[in-house]
C-alpha positions as CSV (number, residue, x, y, z in Angstrom):
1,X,24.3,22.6,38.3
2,X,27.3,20.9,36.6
3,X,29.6,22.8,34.2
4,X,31.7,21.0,31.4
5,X,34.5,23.1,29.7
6,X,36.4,21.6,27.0
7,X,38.0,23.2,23.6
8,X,41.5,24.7,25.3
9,X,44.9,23.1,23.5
10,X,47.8,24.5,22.5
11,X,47.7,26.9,19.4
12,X,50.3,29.4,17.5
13,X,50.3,33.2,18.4
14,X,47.5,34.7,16.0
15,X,45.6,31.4,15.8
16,X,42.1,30.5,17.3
17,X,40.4,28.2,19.4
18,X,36.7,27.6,20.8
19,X,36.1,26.7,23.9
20,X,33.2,24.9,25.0
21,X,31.0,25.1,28.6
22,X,27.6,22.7,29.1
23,X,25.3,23.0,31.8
24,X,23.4,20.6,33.4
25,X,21.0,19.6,36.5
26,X,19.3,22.5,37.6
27,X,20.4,25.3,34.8
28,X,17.0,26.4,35.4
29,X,18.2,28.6,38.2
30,X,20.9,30.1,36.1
31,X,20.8,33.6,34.5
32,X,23.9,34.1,33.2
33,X,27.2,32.4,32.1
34,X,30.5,33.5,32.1
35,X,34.5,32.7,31.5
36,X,37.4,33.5,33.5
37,X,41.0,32.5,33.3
38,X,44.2,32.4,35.8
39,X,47.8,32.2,34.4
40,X,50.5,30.2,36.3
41,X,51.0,32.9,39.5
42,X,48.4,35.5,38.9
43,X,44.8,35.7,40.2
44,X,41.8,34.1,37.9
45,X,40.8,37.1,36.0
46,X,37.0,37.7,34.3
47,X,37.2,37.1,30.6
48,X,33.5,37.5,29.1
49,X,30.0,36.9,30.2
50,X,26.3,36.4,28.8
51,X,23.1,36.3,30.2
52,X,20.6,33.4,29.0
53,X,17.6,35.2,28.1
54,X,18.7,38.4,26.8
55,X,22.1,37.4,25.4
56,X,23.5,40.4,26.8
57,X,27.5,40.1,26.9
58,X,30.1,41.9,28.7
59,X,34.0,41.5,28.4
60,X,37.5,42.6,29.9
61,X,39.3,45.4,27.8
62,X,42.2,42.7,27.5
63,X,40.1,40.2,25.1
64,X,37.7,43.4,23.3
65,X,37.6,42.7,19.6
66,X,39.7,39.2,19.8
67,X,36.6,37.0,21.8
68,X,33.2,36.4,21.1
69,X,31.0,34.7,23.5
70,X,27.4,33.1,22.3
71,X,25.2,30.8,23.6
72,X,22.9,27.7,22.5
73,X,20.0,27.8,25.1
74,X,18.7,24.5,23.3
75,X,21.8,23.0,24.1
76,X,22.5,24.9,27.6
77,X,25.9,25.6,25.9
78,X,27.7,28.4,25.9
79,X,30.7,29.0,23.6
80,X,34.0,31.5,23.5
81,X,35.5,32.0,20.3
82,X,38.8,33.3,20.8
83,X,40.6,34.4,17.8
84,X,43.9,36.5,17.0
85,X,45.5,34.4,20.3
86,X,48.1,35.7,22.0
87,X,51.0,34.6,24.4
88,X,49.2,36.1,27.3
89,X,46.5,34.0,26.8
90,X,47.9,31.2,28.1
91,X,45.6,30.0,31.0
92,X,43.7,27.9,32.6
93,X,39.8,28.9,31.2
94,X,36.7,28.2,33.9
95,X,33.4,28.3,32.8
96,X,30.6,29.7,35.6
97,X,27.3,30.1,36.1
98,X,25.2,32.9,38.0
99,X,21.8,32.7,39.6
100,X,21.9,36.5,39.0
101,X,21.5,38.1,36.0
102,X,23.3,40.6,37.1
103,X,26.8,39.3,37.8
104,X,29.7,41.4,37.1
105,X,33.3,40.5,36.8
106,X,34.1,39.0,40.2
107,X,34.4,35.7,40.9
108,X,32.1,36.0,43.9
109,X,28.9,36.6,41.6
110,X,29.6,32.9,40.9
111,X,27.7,30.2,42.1
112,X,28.6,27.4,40.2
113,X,32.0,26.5,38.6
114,X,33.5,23.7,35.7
115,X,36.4,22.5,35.9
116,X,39.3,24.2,33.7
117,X,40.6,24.1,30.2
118,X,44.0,24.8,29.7
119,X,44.8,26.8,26.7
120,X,48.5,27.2,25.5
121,X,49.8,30.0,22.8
122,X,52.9,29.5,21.7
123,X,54.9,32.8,20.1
């Protein structure tokens, strides 16, 4: 399974961005999707997560209210709408991909991982 993130730039506090995952080869043995993010000196930190079927999401108290994540199953795409931006935002936003559908918020329920996006917000 490959993982392509793109969408991240650089964007005013209070602005909005949508960032971008697709999922290829084998997505078949993927059950759910999910963002994280790491800041310059600070661990990569769970954002949001979806299963496929379902479409059940689940995200960190930190981005409650400001993110939406969806997906396009037709398109193996799942999206992250991030509105109302703030400063500490600013990251580096990995897209991954679970063979469980019941991954949680640790990296380690991972299996597969995209490269990062960087998103910027300025104050």
């Amino acid at each position: 399974v490959q993982l392509q993130a793109s969408g991240g730039g650089l964007v005013q506090a209070g602005g909005s961005l949508r960032l971008s995952c697709v999922a290829s080869g084998r997505t078949f043995r993927t059950l759910a999707m999910a963002w994280f993010r790491q800041a310059p000196g600070k661990e990569r930190e769970f954002v949001s997560r979806i299963t496929w079927i379902v479409g059940n999401t689940m995200y960190a108290d930190s981005v409650k209210g400001r993110f939406t994540i969806s997906r396009d199953s037709a398109k193996s795409t799942v999206y992250l709408q991030m509105d109302s931006l703030k400063p500490e935002d600013t990251a580096i936003y990995y897209c991954a991909a679970a063979r469980s559908p019941y991954s949680g918020v640790e990296s380690r329920d991972y299996d597969y991982w995209g490269q990062g996006t960087q998103v910027t917000v300025s104050s």
